[in-house]
C-alpha positions as CSV (number, residue, x, y, z in Angstrom):
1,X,90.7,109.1,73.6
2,X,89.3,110.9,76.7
3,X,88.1,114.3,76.8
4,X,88.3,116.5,79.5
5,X,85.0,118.3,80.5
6,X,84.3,120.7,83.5
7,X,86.8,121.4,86.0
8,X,89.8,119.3,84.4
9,X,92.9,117.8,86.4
10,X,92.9,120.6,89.0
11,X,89.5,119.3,90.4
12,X,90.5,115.6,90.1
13,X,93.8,116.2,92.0
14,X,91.4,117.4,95.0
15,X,89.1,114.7,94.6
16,X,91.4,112.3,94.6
17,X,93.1,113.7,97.9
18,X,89.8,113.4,99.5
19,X,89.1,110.2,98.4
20,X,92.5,108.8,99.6
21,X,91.8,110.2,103.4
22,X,88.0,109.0,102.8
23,X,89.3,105.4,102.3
24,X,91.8,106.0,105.2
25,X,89.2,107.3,107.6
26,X,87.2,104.2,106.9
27,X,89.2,102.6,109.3
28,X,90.1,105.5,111.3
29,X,87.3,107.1,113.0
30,X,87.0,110.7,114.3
31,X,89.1,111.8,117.2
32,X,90.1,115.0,118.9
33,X,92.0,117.1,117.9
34,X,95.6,116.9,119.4
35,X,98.2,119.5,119.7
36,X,102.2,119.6,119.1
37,X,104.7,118.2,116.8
38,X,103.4,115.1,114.9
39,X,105.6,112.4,114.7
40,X,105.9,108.9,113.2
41,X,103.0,106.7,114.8
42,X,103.8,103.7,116.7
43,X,104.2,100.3,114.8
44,X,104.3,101.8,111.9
45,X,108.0,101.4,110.7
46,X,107.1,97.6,110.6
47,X,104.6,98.5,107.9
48,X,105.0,97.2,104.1
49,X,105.5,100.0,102.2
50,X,103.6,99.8,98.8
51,X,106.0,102.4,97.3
52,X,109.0,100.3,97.9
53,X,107.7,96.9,97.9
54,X,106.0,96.8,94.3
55,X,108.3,96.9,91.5
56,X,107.5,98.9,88.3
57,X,107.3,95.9,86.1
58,X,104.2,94.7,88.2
59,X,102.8,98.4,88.0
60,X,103.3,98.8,84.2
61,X,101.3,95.4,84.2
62,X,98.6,97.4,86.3
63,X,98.4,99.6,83.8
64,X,99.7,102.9,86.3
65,X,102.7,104.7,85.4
66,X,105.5,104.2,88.0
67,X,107.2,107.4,87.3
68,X,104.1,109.3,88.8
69,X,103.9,107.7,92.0
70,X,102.8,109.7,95.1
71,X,103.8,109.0,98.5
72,X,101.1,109.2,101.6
73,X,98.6,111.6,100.7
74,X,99.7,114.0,98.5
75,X,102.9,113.8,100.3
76,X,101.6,114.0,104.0
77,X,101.7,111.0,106.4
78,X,99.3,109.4,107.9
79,X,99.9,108.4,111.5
80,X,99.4,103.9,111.2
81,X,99.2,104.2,107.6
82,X,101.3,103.4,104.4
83,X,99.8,104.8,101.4
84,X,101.0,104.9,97.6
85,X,99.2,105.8,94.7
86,X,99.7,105.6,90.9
87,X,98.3,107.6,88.0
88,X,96.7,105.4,85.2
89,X,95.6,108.3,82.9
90,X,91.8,107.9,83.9
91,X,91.8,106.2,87.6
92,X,94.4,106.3,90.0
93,X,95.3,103.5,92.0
94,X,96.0,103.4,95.7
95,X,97.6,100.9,98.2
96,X,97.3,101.2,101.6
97,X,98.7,99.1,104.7
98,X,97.8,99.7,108.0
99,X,98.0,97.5,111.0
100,X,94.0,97.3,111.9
101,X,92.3,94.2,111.3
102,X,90.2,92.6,108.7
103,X,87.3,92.2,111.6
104,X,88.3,96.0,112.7
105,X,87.3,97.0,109.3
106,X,84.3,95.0,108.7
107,X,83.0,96.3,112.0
108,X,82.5,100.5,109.8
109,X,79.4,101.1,109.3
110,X,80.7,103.0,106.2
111,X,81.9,99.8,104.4
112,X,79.5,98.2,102.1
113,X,78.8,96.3,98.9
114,X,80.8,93.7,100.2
115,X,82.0,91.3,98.0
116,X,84.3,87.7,98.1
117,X,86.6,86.8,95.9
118,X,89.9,85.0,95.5
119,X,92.9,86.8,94.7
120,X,96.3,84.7,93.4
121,X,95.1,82.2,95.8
122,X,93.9,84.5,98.8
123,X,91.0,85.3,100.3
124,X,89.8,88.8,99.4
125,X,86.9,91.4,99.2
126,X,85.8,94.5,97.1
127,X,83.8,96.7,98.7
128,X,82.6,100.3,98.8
129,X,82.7,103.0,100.5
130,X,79.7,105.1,102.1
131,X,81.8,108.4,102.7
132,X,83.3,108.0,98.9
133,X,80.8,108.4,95.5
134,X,80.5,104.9,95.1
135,X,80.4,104.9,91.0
136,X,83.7,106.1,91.1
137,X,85.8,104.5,94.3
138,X,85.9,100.1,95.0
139,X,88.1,99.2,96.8
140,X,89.9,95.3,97.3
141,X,91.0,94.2,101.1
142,X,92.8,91.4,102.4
143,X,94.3,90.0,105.5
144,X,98.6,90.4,105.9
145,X,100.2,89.4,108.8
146,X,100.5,93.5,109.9
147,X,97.0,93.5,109.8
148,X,95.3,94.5,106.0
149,X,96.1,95.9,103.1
150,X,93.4,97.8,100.4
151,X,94.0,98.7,96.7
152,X,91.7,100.8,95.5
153,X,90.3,102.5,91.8
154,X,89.4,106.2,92.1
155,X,87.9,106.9,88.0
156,X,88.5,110.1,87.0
157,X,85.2,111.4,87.5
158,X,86.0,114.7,85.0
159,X,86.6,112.3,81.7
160,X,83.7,111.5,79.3
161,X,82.9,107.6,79.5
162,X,82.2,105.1,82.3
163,X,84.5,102.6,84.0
164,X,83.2,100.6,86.7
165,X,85.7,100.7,89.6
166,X,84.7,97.6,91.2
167,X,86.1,95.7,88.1
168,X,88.9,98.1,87.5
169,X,90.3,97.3,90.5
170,X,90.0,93.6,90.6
171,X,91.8,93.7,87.3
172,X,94.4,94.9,88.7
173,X,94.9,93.6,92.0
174,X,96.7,90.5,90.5
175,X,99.8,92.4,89.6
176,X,100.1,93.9,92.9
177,X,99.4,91.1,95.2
178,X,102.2,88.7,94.6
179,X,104.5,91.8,96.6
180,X,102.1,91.8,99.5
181,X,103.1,90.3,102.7
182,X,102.1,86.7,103.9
């Protein structure tokens, strides 16, 4: 079994919250800052909501517990987002959905490592990161009609051994897909 060394769950918990808005920004871009009351962004009611789209048999089969799910990132919304993650013990697992494009994403500078693959029949892609530590972060995309949704493998980066993320989250992938749109 893993052992903990170093800073422990605490520092993964923060990791992990940067990660998620890392993977997010990837798409995002920087803006100004804006002042007032935030509210829900345009669009994005019509969003598939990873949280209440994938059953708990599917993530069982991912190997995430789908009694610890977390909603957005670490609870906060992200304006033309959907986000869900799942705690697998030594990664966590992340969907997103947004409305930007497959071409809109391809089109970072920050995404890299690209890779193509086919997913229960769909075209896919892993890929990296640049603003995430690679080792531990891969992430799979595809095209919905909304516009795309990623999974990604964050590897808890605290525990003693090696999983490579890229495979980690192609593994699991499968499970999920079959509750994306198409």
């Amino acid at each position: 079994m893993p052992t903990e060394s170093g800073g422990g769950v605490k520092r993964f918990r923060t990791f992990r919250c940067v990660a998620v808005a890392v993977f997010a920004a990837c798409l995002s871009g920087c803006s100004a800052s804006v002042e007032g009351t935030p509210t829900r962004a345009a669009g994005q009611a019509g969003l598939f909501d990873p949280c209440a789209a994938v059953p708990d048999e599917a993530l069982r089969a991912a190997g995430v517990d789908p009694a610890d799910e977390s909603k957005d990132v670490e609870g906060v919304q992200q304006p033309g987002w959907e986000t869900c993650s799942w705690d697998g013990g030594d990664f966590y697992l992340t969907a997103f959905s947004t409305d930007h494009t497959i071409d809109e994403f391809w089109l970072k500078p920050d995404v890299r490592d690209i890779e193509n693959f086919t997913l229960n029949g769909r075209d896919a892609f892993t890929f990296r990161s640049g603003l995430a530590n690679e080792s531990l972060t891969c992430g799979v995309v595809l095209a919905v009609p909304q516009g795309i949704v990623m999974m990604t493998v964050l590897v808890d980066y605290g525990l003693d051994y090696d999983i490579d993320a890229c495979a980690s989250v192609r593994s699991r992938a499968p499970f999920i897909e079959p509750y994306l749109p198409r």
